[in-house]
C-alpha positions in Angstrom: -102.3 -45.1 -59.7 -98.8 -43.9 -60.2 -96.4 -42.9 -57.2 -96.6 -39.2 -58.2 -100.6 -38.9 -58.8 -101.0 -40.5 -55.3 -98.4 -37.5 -53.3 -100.0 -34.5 -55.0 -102.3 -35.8 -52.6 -100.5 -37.0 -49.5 -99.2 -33.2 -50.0 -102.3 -31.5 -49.8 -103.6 -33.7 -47.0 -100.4 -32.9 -45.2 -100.5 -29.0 -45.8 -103.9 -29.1 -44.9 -103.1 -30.4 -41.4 -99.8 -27.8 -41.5 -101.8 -24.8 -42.5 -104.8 -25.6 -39.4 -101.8 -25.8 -37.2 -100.4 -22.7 -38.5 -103.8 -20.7 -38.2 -104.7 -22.4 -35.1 -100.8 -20.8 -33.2 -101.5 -17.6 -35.0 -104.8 -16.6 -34.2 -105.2 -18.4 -30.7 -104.3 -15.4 -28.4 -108.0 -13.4 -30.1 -109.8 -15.8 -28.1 -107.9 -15.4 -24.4 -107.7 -11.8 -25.2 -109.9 -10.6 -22.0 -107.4 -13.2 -19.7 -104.2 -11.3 -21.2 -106.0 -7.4 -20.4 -106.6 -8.6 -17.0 -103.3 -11.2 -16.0 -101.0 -8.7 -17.6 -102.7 -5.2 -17.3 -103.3 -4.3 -20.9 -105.7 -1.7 -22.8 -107.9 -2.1 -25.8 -105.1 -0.6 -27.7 -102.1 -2.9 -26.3 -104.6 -5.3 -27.7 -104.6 -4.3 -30.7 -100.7 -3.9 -30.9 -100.6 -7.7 -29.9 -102.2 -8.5 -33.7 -100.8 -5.7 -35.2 -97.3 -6.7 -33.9 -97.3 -10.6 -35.5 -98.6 -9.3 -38.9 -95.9 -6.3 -39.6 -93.3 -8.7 -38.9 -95.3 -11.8 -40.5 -95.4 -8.9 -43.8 -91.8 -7.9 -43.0 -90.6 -11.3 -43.7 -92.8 -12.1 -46.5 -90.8 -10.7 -49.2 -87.6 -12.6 -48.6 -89.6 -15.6 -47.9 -91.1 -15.7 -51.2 -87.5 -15.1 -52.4 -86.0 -18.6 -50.4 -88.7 -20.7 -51.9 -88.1 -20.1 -55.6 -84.5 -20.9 -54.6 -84.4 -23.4 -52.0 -86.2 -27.1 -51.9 -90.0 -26.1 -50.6 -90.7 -29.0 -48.4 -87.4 -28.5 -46.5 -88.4 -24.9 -46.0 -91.7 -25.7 -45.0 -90.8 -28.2 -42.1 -88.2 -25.4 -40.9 -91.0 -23.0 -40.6 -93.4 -25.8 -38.9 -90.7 -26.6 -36.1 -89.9 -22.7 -35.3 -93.2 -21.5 -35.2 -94.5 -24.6 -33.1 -91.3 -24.3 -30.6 -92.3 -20.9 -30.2 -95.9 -21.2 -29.8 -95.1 -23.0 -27.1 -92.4 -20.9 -25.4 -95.5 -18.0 -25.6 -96.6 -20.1 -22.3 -94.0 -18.6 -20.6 -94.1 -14.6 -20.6 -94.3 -12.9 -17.8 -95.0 -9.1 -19.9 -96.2 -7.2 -22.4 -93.4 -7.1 -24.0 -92.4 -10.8 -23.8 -95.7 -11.3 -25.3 -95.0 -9.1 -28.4 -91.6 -10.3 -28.8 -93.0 -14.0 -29.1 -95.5 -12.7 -32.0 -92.8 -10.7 -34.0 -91.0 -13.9 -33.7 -94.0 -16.2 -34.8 -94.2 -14.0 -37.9 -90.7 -14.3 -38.6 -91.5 -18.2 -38.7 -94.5 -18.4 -40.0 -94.3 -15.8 -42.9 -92.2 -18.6 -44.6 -94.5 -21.5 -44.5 -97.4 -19.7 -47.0 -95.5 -18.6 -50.3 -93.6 -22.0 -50.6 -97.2 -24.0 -49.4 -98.9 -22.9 -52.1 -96.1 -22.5 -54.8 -95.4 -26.8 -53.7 -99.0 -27.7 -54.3 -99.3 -25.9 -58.0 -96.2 -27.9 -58.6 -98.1 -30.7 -58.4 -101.1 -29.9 -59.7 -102.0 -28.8 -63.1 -105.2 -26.4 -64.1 -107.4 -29.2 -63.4 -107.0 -30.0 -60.2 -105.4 -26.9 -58.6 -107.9 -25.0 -57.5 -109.6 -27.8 -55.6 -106.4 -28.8 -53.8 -105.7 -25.0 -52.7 -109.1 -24.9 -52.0 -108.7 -28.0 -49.6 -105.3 -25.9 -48.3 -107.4 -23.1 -47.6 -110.1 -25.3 -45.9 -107.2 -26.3 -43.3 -106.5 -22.6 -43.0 -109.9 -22.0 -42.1 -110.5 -24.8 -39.7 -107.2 -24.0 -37.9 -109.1 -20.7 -37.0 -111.3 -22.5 -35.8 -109.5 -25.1 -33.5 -106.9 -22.5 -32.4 -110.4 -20.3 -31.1 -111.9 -23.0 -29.5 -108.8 -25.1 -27.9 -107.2 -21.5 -26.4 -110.8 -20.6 -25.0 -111.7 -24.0 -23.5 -107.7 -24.2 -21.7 -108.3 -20.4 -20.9 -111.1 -20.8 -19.1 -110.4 -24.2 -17.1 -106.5 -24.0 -16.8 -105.7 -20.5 -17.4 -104.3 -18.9 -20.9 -100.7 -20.3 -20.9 -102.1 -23.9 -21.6 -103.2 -23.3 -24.8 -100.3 -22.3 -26.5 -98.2 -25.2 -25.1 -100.9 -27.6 -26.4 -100.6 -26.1 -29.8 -97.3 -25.9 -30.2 -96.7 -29.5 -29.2 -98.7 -30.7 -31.7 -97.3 -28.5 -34.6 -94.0 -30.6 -33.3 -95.6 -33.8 -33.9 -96.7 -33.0 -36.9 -93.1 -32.1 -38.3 -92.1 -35.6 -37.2 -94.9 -37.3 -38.8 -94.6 -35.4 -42.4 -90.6 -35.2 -42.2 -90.2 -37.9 -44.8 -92.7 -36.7 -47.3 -92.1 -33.4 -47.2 -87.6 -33.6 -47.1 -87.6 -36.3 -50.0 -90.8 -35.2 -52.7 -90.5 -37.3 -56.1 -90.4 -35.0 -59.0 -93.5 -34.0 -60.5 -95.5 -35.7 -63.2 -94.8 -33.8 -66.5 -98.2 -34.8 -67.7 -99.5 -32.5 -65.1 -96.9 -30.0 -64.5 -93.4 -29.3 -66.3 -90.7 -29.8 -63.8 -90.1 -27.2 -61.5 -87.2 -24.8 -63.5 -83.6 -24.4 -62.1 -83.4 -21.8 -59.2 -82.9 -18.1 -60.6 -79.7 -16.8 -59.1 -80.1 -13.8 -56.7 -78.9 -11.6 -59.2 -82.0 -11.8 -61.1 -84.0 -11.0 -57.8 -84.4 -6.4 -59.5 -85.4 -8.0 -62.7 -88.0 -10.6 -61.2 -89.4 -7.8 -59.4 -89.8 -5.1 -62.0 -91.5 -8.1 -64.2 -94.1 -8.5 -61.3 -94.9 -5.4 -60.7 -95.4 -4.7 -64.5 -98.0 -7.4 -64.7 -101.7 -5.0 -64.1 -103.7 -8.1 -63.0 -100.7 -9.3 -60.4 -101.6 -6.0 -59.1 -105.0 -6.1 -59.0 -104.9 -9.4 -57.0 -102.5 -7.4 -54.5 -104.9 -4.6 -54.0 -107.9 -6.7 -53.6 -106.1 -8.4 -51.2 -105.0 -6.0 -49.2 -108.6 -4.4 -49.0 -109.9 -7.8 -47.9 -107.4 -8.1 -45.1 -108.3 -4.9 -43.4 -111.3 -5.8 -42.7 -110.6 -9.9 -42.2 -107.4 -9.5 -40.1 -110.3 -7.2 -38.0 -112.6 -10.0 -37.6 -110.0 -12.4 -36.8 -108.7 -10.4 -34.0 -111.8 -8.6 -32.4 -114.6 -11.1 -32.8 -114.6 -13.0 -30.0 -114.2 -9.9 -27.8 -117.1 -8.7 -29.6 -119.3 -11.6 -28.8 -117.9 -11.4 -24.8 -118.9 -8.3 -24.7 -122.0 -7.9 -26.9 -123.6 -11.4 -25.5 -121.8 -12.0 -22.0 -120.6 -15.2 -23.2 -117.9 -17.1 -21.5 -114.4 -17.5 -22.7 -114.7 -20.4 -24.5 -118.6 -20.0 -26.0 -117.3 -16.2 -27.1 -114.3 -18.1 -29.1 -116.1 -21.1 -30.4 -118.8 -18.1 -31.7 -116.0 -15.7 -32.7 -114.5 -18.5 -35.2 -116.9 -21.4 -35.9 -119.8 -19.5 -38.0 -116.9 -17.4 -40.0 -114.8 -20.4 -40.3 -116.7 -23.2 -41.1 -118.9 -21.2 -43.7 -115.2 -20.6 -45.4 -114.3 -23.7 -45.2 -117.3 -25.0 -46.7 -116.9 -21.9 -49.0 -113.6 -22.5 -50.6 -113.7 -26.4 -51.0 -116.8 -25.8 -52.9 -115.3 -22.9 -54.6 -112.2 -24.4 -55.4 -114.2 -26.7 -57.1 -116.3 -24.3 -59.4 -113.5 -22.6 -60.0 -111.4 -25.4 -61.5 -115.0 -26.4 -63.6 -114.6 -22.4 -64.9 -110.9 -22.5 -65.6 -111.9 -25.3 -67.8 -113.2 -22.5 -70.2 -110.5 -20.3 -69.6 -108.4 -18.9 -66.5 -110.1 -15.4 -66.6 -113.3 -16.9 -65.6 -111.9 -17.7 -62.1 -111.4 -13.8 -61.6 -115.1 -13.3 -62.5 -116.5 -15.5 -60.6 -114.2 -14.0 -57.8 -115.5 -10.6 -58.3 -119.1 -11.6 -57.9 -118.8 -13.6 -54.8 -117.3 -10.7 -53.0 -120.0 -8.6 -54.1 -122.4 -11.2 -53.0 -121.0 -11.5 -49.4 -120.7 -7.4 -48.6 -124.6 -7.1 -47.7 -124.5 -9.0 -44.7 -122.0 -7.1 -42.6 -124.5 -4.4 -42.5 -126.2 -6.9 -40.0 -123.7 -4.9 -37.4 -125.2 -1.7 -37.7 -128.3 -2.5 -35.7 -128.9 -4.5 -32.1 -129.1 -8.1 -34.0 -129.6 -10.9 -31.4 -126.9 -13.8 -31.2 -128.7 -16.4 -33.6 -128.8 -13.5 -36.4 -126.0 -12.1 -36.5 -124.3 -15.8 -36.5 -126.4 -16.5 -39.6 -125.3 -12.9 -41.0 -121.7 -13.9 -40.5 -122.3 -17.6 -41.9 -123.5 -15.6 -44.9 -120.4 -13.6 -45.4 -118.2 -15.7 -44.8 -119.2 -18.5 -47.3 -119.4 -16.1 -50.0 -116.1 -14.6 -49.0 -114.7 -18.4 -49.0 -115.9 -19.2 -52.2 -113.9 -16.2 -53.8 -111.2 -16.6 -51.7 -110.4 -19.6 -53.4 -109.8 -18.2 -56.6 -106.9 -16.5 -55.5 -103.7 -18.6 -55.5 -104.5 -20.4 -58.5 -105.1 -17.1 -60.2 -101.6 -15.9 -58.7 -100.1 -18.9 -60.1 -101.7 -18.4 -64.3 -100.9 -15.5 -64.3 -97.1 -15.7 -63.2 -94.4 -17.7 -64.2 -93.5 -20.4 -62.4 -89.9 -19.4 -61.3 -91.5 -16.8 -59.7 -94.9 -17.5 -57.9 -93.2 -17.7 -54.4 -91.9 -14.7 -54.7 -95.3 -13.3 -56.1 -97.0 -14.7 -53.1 -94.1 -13.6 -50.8 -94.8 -10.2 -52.0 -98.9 -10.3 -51.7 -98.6 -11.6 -47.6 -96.2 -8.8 -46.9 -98.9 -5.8 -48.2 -102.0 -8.2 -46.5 -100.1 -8.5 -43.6 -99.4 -4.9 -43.2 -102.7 -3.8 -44.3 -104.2 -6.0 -41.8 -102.6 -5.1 -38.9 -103.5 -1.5 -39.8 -106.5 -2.7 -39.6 -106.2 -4.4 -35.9 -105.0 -1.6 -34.3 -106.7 1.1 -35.7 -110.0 -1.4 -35.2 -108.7 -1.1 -31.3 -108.4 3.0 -31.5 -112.0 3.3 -33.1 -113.7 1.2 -30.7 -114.9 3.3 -28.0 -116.2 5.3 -30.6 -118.4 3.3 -33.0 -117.9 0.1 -31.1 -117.0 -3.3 -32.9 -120.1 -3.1 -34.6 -119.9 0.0 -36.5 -115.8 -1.0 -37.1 -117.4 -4.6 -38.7 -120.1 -3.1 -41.1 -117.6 -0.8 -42.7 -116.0 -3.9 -44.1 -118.9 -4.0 -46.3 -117.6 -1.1 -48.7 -114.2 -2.9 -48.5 -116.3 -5.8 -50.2 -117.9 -3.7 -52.5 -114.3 -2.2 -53.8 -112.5 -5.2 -54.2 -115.4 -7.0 -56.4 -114.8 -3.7 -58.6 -111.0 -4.0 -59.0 -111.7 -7.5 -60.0 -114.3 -6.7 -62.8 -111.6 -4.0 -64.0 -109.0 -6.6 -63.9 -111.7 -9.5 -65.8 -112.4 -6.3 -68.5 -109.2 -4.6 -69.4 -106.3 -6.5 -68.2 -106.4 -10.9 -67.5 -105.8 -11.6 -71.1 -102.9 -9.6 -72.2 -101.2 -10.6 -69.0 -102.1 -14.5 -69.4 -100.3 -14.1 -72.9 -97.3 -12.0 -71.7 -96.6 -14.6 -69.0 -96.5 -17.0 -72.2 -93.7 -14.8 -73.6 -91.3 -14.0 -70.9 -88.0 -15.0 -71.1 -86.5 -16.3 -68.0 -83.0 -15.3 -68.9 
């Protein structure tokens, strides 16, 4: 086994671990949300501007994230990203306001918004089209399970020790992490050329108007984006308001409202994408469009079961009903960054991905607060099982993109000149 073939996988073992430690910071604060209304005074619409405050400032920094990561050496810029948002995951312990609060998420959005785009441009670096989608898939999987952990750890703390304890936890152990991957992650070896051709000489930032008029020339790039953005509305929803949804639907406690609000969703898309990553590398093996098809039905596939929310379902149901969704949702899901990265050029990808987390981002926390604003109204429920026709439209835009589009762009990415 050579030196290289064994650190494609040390890398995706480690960015696993990295990306539960960045979902577990992120979303940690959805599951002590009822703690932070009552310790610090705040409505269902501060709420909301909590979430809605870490992703327009997670999608304001997106772009020029994207933009250091096809310029600067990705590992170093990933273990900068891992220290600040872990030092101030941990500083969140200490607010004493509202507005200390928010100004510790715009900042965790500042530093996190850089770990994603160069993540997942690192790992197709140093994996081809055979193995790429299962190691995204097993990135995505850490994602997942981060929501997960973050949920659970922050509700447990919350309940026995108060809210503050769960973000110093966290970001103590996003610190030791940095330690323990600092070598592999400063110092990469250079990627086997049997799998991947090198990764190309930084484009200057004068080519930065040109790399973004080819990207957003490129009809399936697009596609992806808009699909993306759909699914984040309703995602970035879910993420944020589920637990409160089972606190106050069930009367569970704390910690049983954010093991329920993340463990059914997140372990069904765990499960989801590692077994879709999987499928979808044994489809690309008859051509990369059939990842975007297979895509486009999944979606379809998981939109049914949010309807669940429009009746009274009982605990064990609707659990199963998000189980449902969420695997489905998974195993599409993890069809996306490889796709991103076939149909662009290499140079570019981070900066393709930097640009598709700053429209998610801001879709989504459109989608948090306006989730917070409609609540009273048609309660959680109703906001939920409208994510259905979100579903619905994004499996279209993928079949549109699979009919009209994959191909030609697939063979123009073959043609551009870098210069």
């Amino acid at each position: 086994m050579s030196a290289v073939f064994a650190y494609r996988w040390q890398l995706a073992v480690l960015l696993f671990c990295a990306a539960a430690v960045n979902y577990a910071d992120r979303t940690s604060v959805s599951a002590v949300l009822p703690l932070l209304r009552a310790g610090l005074g705040l409505s269902d619409i501060a709420l909301g501007g909590i979430g809605t405050a870490f992703l327009w400032a997670y999608a304001l920094g997106s772009p020029a994230a994207g933009v250091l990561a096809d310029r600067w050496p990705r590992g170093r810029l990933l273990l900068f990203s891992l220290i600040a948002w872990s030092v101030i995951t941990a500083l969140t312990s200490t607010v004493g306001n509202y507005w200390q609060l928010a100004c510790t998420r715009v900042l965790l959005g500042l530093a996190e918004c850089l770990y994603l785009p160069a993540a997942t441009a690192m790992i197709a670096d140093y994996h081809g089209r055979s193995t790429r989608g299962t190691a995204m898939g097993l990135h995505s999987a850490g994602l997942n399970l981060g929501l997960i952990g973050g949920g659970v750890t922050a509700g447990y703390l919350g309940d026995h020790y108060g809210w503050r304890a769960g973000f110093l936890l966290l970001g103590l152990a996003g610190v030791v992490l940095a330690v323990v991957s600092w070598r592999r992650l400063a110092h990469p070896p250079v990627p086997d050329p049997a799998e991947c051709a090198a990764r190309p000489p930084a484009r200057p930032l004068s080519t930065l108007s040109k790399d973004l008029l080819y990207l957003l020339t490129v009809p399936s790039y697009l596609i992806l984006m808009g699909k993306s953005m759909l699914l984040s509305v309703g995602i970035w929803t879910f993420f944020n308001w589920l637990p409160l949804y089972f606190n106050e639907s069930f009367g569970l406690s704390l910690a049983a409202a954010g093991f329920s609000g993340t463990f059914p969703l997140q372990v069904a898309a765990t499960v989801g994408v590692l077994c879709g990553g999987l499928a979808s590398d044994r489809f690309a093996r008859r051509g990369t469009r059939y990842r975007m098809l297979f895509q486009a039905f999944c979606y379809l596939a998981s939109a049914p079961f949010l309807l669940a929310f429009l009746g009274r379902p009982g605990l064990l149901y609707i659990s199963a009903c998000i189980f449902g969704f969420s695997l489905l949702r998974g195993m599409g899901q993890s069809n996306e960054n490889p796709l991103i990265c076939e149909i662009i050029p290499q140079s570019l990808r981070s900066t393709a991905l930097g640009l598709v987390n700053l429209m998610n981002s801001l879709t989504g926390g459109m989608g948090v607060l306006f989730a917070g604003v409609l609540k009273s109204r048609f309660s959680l429920g109703g906001v939920f099982a409208a994510t259905a026709s979100l579903m619905a439209l994004a499996s279209l835009l993928l079949l549109i993109g699979f009919r009209y589009f994959l191909d030609r762009d697939l063979a123009r990415r073959d043609r551009w000149d870098p210069a």
